[in-house]
N, C-alpha and C positions, 0 to 999 in steps of 0.2 A: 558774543559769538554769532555767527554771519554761517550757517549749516550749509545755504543754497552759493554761497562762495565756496566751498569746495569740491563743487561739482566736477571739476576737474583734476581735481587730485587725485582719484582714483575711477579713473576713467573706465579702468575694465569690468569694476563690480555694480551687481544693483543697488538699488535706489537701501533697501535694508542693510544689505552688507556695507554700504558706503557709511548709512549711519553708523554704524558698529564699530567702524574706523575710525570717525571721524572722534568718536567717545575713545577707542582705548589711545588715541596720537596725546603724545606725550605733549605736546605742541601746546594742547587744550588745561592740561593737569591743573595749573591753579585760575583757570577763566571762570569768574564766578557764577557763570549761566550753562555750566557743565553740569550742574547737579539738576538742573531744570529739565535740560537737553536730553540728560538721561533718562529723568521718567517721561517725558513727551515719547521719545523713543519707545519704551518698553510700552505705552499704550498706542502706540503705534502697531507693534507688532501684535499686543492684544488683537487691536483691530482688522489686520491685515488676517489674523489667523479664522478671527469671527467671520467676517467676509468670506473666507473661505468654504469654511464651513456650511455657509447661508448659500453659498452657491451649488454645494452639493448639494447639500438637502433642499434646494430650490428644484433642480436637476432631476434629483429620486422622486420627488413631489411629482414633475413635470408626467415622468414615465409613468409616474403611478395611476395619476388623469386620463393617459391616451392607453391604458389597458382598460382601465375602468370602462372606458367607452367603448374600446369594442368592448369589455363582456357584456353592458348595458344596451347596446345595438346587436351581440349575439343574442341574448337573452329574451331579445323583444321579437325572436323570429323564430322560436324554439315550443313546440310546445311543452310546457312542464310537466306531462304524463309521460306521454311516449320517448319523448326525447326526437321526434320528428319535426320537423318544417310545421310551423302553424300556416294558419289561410293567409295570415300575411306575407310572408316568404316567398308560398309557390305563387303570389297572385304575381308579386311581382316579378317571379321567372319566370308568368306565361306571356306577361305581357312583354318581357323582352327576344322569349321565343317571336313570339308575333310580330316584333318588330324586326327581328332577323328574317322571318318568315317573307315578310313585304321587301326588304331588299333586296335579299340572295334567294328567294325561291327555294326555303328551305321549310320542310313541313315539321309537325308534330303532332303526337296526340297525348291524346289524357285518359286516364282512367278514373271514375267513379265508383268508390268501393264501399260497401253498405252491410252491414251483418246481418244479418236475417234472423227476424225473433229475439233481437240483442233485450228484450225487456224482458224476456222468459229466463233471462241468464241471470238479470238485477232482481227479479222475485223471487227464484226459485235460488240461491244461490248465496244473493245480497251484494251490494253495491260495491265491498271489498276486492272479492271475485270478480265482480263484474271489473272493474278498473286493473286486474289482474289479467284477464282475456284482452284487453287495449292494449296493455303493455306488450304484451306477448305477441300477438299480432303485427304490432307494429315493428317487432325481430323478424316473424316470416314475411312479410314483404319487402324488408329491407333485404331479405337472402333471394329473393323474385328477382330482383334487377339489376340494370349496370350502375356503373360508379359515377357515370355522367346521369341519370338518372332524382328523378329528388320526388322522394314522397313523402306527404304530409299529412297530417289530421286536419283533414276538413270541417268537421266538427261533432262532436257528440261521438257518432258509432259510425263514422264517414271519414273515410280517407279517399285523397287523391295522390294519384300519378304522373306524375309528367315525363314523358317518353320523348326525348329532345331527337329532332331529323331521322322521325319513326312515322312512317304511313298504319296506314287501318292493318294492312296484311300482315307489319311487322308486330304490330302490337296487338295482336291475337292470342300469339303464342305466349307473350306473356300473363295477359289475362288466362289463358287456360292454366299456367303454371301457378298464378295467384291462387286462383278455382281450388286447385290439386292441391295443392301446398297446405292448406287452410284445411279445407276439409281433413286432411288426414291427421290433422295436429290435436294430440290430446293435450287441452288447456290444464297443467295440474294446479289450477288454482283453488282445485277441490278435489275431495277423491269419493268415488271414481274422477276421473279426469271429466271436463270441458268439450265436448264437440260443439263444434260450429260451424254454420254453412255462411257463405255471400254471395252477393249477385253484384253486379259491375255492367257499368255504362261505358262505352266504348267510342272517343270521338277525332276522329282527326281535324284538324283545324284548317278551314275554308278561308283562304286570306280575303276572298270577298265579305268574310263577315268578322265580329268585332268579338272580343273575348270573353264579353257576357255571351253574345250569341253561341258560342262553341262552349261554355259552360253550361247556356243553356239547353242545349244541346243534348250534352253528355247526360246531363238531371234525366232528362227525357228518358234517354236510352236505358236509364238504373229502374227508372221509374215500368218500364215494358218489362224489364228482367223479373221485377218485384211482381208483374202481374201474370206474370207467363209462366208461373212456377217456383221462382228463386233458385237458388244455388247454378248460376247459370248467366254467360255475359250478354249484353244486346248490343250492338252497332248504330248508332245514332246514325238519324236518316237524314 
C-alpha cells in the first residue's frame, strides 16, 4: 500500500481525514499492510493530538512568563510596606521628568517628607505601631495629590513626591495640604490614637543642575525645616 499515492483521491480532505479514508476504501480490505497503516495512523493521530496539546500548554506557559515578569518588574518598584513607589521607581521618574525638562522646558518639583520624632513613636509605642503610622500615612498623601502625581518611600520615615510640570508656587499648596492633612490624622494604631507632625523640603528642579543636585537640594531644605522648628515646610534655595 502506497498512502502518499492517494493524495489525489480525496482532494478536498486533510492530511487525517484523508487517512481515515484511505483505511475505511473498500479498495484496501484485503492489502496486507492495512493492518499496519491502521495502527501507524491511530499513532499518528495520537501524536497530532499530543502536539496539540504541547502547543497549548507551551502557549499558557508562554503567557504565564510575560506576567510573571511584569509582576517581578512590578514588585521590584513597589515598596512592600506602604504599597508606594520605592526610591527606585521615583528616581527613575525624576530623571525622566528631567529629561522632559531639558527638551520641552517643562519644570517640576519634589517634595521631601520626614516625620518628626518618628523614634518616640518606635519606643514609646513599639515597632508594630510604628510600621502602622508608615502604612497609614502613606493613605494620607496619597489623598494629598493628583493621579499624575507619584509618591514614594524614600526611606525609613522619608517619603518623596513628585509633582510633574508643577513650579515652587504650585507646589506649596500642597505641601501645606501634606502639613494639614497629617497633623490632624489620629494614627489608631494605638489607643488613644497616634499624632504626628512632618516637616518637608521643597524643591523645583533647575534644569541647569543634575538630579542629585535638586535632590540635593531638597535634603537641604528638610534639613532648615527640621531645624527651624519642624512641623513646617522650607523652600530650597
Amino acid at each position: 500500500m502506497k498512502p502518499d499515492s492517494q493524495s489525489n483521491a480525496y482532494p478536498e480532505c486533510g492530511e487525517a481525514e484523508r487517512f481515515d479514508k484511505v483505511i475505511a476504501d473498500l479498495r484496501h480490505v484485503d492489502n496486507i499492510l492495512l493492518k499496519e497503516f491502521t495502527h501507524l495512523n491511530s499513532c499518528y493521530k495520537k501524536l497530532v493530538k499530543r502536539a496539540n496539546m504541547l502547543s497549548a500548554e507551551n502557549e499558557q506557559f508562554k503567557n504565564e512568563l510575560v506576567n510573571m515578569v511584569r509582576s517581578l518588574n512590578l514588585a521590584s518598584r513597589i515598596d512592600g510596606m506602604t504599597g508606594l513607589a520605592n526610591r527606585r521607581d521615583i528616581m527613575e521618574k525624576i530623571n525622566r521628568e528631567a529629561t522632559r525638562s531639558h527638551r520641552h522646558q517643562r519644570t517640576f518639583s519634589i517634595l521631601l517628607v520626614n516625620i518628626d520624632d518618628f523614634r518616640k513613636v518606635n519606643d514609646i509605642y513599639g515597632y508594630n505601631a510604628g510600621d502602622d503610622v508608615l502604612v497609614e500615612i502613606a493613605r494620607v498623601l496619597m489623598s494629598c495629590v493628583r493621579n499624575e502625581d507619584i509618591c514614594a518611600r524614600w526611606g525609613g520615615d522619608e517619603f518623596m513626591i513628585l509633582l510633574p510640570e508643577t513650579g515652587t508656587m504650585e507646589s506649596l499648596p500642597v505641601a501645606k495640604k501634606v502639613l494639614e492633612a497629617l497633623s490632624m490624622t489620629e494614627f489608631k494604631a494605638n489607643k488613644p490614637g497616634i499624632h504626628i507632625t512632618v516637616s518637608i523640603g521643597v524643591c523645583e528642579h533647575d534644569p541647569a543642575q543634575s538630579v542629585q543636585e535638586c535632590i540635593s537640594r531638597v535634603h537641604q531644605a528638610l534639613l532648615h525645616a527640621k531645624s527651624g522648628g519642624k512641623n513646617l515646610y522650607i523652600i530650597a534655595a
